[in-house]
C-alpha positions as CSV (number, residue, x, y, z in Angstrom):
1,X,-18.0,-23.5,-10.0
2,X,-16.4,-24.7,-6.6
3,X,-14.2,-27.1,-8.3
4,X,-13.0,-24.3,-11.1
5,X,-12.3,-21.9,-7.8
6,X,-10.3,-24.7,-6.3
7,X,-8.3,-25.3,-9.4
8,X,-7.7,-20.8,-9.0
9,X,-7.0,-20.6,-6.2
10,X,-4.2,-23.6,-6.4
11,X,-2.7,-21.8,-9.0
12,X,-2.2,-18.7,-7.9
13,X,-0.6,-20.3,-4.0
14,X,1.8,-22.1,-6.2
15,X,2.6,-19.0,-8.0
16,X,3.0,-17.0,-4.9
17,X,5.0,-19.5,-2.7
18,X,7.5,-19.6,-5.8
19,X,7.7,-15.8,-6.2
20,X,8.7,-15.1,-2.2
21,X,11.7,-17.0,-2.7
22,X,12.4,-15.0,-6.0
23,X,14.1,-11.8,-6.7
24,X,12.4,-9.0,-8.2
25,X,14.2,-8.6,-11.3
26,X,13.5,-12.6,-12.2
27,X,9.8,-12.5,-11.7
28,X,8.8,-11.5,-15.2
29,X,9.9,-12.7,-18.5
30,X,9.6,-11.7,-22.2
31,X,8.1,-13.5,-24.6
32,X,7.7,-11.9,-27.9
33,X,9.0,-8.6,-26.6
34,X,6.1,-8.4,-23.9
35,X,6.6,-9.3,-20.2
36,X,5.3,-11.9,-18.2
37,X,4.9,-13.0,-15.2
38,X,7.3,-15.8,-14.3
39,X,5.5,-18.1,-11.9
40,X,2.3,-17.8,-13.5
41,X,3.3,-18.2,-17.2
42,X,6.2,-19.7,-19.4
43,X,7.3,-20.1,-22.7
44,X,6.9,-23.9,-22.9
45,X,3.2,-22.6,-22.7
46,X,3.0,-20.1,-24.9
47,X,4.4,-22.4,-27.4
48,X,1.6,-25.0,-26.6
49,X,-1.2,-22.6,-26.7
50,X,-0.6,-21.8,-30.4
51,X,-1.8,-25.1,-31.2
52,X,-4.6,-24.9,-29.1
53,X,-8.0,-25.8,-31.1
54,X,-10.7,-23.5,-30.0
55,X,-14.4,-24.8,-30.6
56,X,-17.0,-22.5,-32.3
57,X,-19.1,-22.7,-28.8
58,X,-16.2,-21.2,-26.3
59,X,-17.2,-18.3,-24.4
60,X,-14.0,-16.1,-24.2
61,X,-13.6,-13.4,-22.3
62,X,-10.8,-10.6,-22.9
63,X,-9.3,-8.4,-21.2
64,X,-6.0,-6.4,-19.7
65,X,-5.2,-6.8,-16.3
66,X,-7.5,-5.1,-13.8
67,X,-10.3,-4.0,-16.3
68,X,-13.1,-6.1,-14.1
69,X,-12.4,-9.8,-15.9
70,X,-12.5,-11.4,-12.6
71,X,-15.8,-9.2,-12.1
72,X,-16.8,-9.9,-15.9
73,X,-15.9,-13.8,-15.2
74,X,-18.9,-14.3,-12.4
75,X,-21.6,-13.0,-14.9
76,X,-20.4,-15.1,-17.7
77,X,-19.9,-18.7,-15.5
78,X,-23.6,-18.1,-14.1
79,X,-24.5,-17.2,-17.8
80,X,-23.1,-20.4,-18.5
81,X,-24.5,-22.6,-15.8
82,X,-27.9,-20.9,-16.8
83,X,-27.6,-22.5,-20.2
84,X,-26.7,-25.6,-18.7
85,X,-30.2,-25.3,-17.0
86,X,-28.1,-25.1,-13.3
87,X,-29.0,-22.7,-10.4
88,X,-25.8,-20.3,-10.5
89,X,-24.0,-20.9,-7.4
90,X,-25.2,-24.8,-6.4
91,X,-22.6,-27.3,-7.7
92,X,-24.4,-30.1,-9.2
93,X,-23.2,-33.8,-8.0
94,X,-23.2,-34.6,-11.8
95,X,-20.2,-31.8,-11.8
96,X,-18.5,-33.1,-8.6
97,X,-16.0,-35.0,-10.3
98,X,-15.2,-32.5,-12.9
99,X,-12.1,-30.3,-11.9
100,X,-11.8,-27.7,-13.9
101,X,-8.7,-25.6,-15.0
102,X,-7.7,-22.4,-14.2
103,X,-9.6,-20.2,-16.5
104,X,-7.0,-17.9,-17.8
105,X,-5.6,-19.1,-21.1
106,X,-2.2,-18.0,-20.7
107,X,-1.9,-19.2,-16.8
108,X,-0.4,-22.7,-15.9
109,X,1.1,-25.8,-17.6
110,X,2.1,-26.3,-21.2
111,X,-0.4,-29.5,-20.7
112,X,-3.0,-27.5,-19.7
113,X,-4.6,-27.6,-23.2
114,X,-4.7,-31.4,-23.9
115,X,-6.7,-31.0,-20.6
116,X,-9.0,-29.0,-21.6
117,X,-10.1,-31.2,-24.7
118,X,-11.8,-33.3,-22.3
119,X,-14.1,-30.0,-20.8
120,X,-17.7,-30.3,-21.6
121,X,-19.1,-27.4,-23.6
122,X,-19.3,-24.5,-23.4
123,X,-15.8,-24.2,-22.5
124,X,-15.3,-20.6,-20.4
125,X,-11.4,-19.2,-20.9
126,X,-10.1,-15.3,-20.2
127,X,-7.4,-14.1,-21.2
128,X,-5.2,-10.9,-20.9
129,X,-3.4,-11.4,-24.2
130,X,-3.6,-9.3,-26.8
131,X,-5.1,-10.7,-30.1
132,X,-2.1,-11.8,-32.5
133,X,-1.2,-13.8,-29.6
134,X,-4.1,-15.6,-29.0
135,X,-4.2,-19.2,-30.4
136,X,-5.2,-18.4,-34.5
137,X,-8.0,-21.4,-34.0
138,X,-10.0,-18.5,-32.0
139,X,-10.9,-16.0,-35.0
140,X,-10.6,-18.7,-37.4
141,X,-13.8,-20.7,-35.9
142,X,-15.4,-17.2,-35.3
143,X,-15.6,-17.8,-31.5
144,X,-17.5,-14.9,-29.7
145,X,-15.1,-12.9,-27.6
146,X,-16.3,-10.4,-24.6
147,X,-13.4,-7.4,-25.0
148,X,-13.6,-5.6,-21.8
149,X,-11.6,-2.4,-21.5
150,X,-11.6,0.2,-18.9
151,X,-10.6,4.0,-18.7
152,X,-6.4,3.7,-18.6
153,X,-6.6,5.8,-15.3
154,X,-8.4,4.1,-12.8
155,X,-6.8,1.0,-14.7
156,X,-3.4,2.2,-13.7
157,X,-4.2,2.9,-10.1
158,X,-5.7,-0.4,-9.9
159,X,-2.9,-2.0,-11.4
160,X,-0.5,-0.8,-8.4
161,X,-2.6,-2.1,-5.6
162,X,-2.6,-5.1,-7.4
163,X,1.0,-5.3,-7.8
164,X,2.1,-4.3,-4.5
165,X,-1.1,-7.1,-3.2
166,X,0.2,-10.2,-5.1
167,X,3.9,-11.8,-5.0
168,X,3.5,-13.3,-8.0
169,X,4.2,-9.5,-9.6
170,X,6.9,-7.5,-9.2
171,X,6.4,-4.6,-6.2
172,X,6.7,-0.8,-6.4
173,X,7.9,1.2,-3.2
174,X,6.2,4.7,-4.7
175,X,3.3,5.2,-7.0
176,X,5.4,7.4,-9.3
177,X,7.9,4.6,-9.9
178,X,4.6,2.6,-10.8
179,X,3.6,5.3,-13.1
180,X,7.0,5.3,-14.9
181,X,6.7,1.4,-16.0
182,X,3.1,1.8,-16.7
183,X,4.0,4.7,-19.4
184,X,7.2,3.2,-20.8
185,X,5.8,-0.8,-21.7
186,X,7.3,-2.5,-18.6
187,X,4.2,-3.8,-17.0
188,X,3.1,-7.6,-17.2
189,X,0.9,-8.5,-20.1
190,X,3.1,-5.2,-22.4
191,X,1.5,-1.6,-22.7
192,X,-2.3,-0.9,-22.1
193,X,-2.5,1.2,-25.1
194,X,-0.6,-1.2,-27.5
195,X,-3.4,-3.9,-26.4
196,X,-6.3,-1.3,-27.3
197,X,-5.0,-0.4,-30.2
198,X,-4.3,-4.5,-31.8
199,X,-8.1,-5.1,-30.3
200,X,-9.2,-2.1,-32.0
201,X,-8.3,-3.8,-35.0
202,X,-11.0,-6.7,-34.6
203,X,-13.4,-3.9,-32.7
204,X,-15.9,-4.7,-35.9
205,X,-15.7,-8.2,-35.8
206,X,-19.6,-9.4,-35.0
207,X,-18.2,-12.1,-33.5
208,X,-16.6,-9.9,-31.1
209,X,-19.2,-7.8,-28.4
210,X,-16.8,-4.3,-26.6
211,X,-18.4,-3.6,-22.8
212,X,-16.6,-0.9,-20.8
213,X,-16.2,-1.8,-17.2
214,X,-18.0,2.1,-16.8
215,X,-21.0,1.0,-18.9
216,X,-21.5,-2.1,-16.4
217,X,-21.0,-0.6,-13.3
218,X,-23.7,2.7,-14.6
219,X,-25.9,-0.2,-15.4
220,X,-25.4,-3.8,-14.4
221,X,-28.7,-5.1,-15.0
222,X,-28.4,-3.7,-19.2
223,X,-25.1,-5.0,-18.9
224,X,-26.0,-8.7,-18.0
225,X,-28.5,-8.5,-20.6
226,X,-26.7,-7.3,-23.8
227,X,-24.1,-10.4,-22.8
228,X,-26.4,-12.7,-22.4
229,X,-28.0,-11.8,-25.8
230,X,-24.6,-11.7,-27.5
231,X,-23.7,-15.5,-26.6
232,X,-27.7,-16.0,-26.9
233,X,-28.4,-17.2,-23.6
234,X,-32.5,-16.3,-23.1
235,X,-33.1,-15.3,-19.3
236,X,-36.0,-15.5,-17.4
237,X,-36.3,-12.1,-15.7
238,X,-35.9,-13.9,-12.1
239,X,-32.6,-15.8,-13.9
240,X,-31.1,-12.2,-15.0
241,X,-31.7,-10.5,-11.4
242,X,-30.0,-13.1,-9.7
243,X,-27.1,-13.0,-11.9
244,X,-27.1,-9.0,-11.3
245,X,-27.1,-9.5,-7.6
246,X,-24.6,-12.2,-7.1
247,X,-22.0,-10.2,-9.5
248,X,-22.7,-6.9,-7.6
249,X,-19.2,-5.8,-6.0
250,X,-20.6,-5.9,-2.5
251,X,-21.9,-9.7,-3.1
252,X,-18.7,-11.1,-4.2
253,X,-16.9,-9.3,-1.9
254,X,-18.3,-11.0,0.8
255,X,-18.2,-14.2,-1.2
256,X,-14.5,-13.7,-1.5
257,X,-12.7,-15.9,1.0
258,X,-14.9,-19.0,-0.7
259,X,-14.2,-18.2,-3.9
260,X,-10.8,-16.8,-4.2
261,X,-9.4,-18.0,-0.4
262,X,-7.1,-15.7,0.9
263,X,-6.6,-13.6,-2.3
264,X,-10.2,-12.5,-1.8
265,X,-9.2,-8.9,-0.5
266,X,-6.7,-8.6,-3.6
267,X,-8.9,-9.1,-6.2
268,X,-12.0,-7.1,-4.6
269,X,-10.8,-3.9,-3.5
270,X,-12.8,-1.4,-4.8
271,X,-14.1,-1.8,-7.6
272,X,-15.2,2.1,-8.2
273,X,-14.8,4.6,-11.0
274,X,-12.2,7.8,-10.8
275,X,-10.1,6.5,-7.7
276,X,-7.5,7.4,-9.8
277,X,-7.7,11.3,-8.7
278,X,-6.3,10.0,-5.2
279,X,-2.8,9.1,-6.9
280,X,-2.2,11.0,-10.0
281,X,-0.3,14.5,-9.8
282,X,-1.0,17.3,-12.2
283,X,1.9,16.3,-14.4
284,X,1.2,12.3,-14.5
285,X,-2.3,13.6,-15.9
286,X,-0.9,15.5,-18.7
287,X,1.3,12.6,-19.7
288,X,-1.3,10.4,-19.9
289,X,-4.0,12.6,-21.5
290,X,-1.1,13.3,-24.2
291,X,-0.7,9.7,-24.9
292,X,-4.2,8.3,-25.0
293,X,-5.1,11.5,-27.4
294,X,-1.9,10.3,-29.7
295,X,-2.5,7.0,-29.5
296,X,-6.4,5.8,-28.7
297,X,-8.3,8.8,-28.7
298,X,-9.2,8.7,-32.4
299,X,-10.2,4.7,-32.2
300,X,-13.5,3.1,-31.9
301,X,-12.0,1.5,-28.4
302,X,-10.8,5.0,-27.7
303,X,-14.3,7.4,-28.3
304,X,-16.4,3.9,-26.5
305,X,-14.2,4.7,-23.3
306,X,-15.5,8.0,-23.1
307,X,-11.9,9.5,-21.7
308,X,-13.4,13.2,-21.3
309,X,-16.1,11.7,-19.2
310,X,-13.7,9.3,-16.9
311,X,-10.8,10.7,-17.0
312,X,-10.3,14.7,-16.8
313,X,-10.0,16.3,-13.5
């Protein structure tokens, strides 16, 4: 797990030292009409991930930016390590050598995936693509995917921070300029609601489990085991609490600077439901209510975020 922090946090300084020297308006790219974000992906990879083989025992998770996949990523490595029969947390000298790559699919080199032929399984990858670009090896080998989603709100407001935290993504003086590109496609990774609605198509795919980041924070220990049953990883009952505590907010918080280095504070802010009420005015909430009732509402993904609940003043 140390190793595969090392090879994250590389990543992202290269990505950020290569952004400060870049202006704002060349720090995303399109790619087949969705933006990107320059330093972190290119098309040279996209082009190589098509031909990626997945294997049948991957453990994939999905999700858009800020929905909880770095949270979602911690349960499913010490799923993982479990499996392995390794204590969560202890890096094994069998491992030492092993460097392992950054675990978002999309992120880094085009040679990234000749790489990863050479990972032991099961392979762990996330992703914030949406599915019809995802390499077609994934749903052809029936690979079980973790889709996490999260109320569009609290999403949004997320999202900001994030951007205005990281100078791998473009920055916004004012929340309402934020807002505007949110609503209107511009953000990295394309539209939040275009990506529920292609993953809503493959919602009733058994090879495919939906978790709402709400869900997991109401109940983390039910959480951890409907996952681990999904990818049928059997937990002892000690095994399952200490993968609740060590992905509580408050644990990896503090386990933050050795696990993501300096971006620690970026990625673990707060990590709460409805923080969105601080930022969005009267009018922003009509927008958005009017869109995800157009658009989502009607959807499997839609009715399993539970919008009335989340997201109404």
């Amino acid at each position: 797990m140390e190793k595969s922090r090392k090879a994250f946090v590389d990543v992202l300084d290269k990505a950020v030292e290569a952004a400060n020297s870049m202006h704002r308006d060349d720090l995303v790219f399109s790619y087949k009409g969705i933006p990107y974000p320059t330093t972190l992906c290119s098309p040279e990879g996209f082009k190589a991930l098509e031909s990626f083989e997945a294997r049948s025992d991957d453990v994939i998770l999905a999700g858009y930016p800020k929905s909880g996949t770095n949270w979602l990523s911690q349960i499913l490595t010490d799923l993982i390590a479990i499996s392995q029969k390794k204590t969560p947390g202890e890096e094994s000298s069998v491992n030492a050598e092993k460097v392992d790559e950054f675990p978002y699919l999309e992120v880094g080199d085009a040679e990234k995936y000749e790489r990863m032929t050479k990972l032991p399984s099961p392979r762990f990858m996330a992703t914030h693509l949406r599915p019809e670009n995802l390499p077609k090896s994934i749903f052809k080998n029936k690979v079980k995917i973790l889709l996490l989603i999260r109320n569009p709100k609290d999403l949004a407001t997320s999202f900001y921070h994030f951007s205005n935290a990281l100078a791998a993504l473009p920055s916004y003086e004012t929340w309402d300029d934020f807002f505007t590109d949110f609503m209107t496609k511009k953000m990295c990774w394309g539209c939040y609601f275009e990506y529920l609605s292609e993953w809503n198509k493959y919602a009733d795919q058994e090879n495919i489990m939906t978790i709402t980041f709400e869900e997991a924070k109401e109940n983390p220990a039910l959480a951890v085991k409907n996952i681990a049953t999904f990818f049928g990883i059997p937990l002892t009952e000690e095994e399952h609490q200490l993968v609740v505590q060590r992905s509580s907010f408050q644990a990896m918080k503090k386990n933050s600077e050795k696990t993501h280095g300096s971006f620690g504070n970026i990625f673990f802010r707060k990590g709460g439901v409805t923080d969105w009420k601080n930022l969005f005015s009267e009018d922003q909430n009509k927008k958005m209510d009017k869109a995800f009732e157009e658009r989502i509402a009607g959807t499997k993904l839609g009715k399993k975020l539970k919008y009335d609940v989340y997201c109404k003043a």
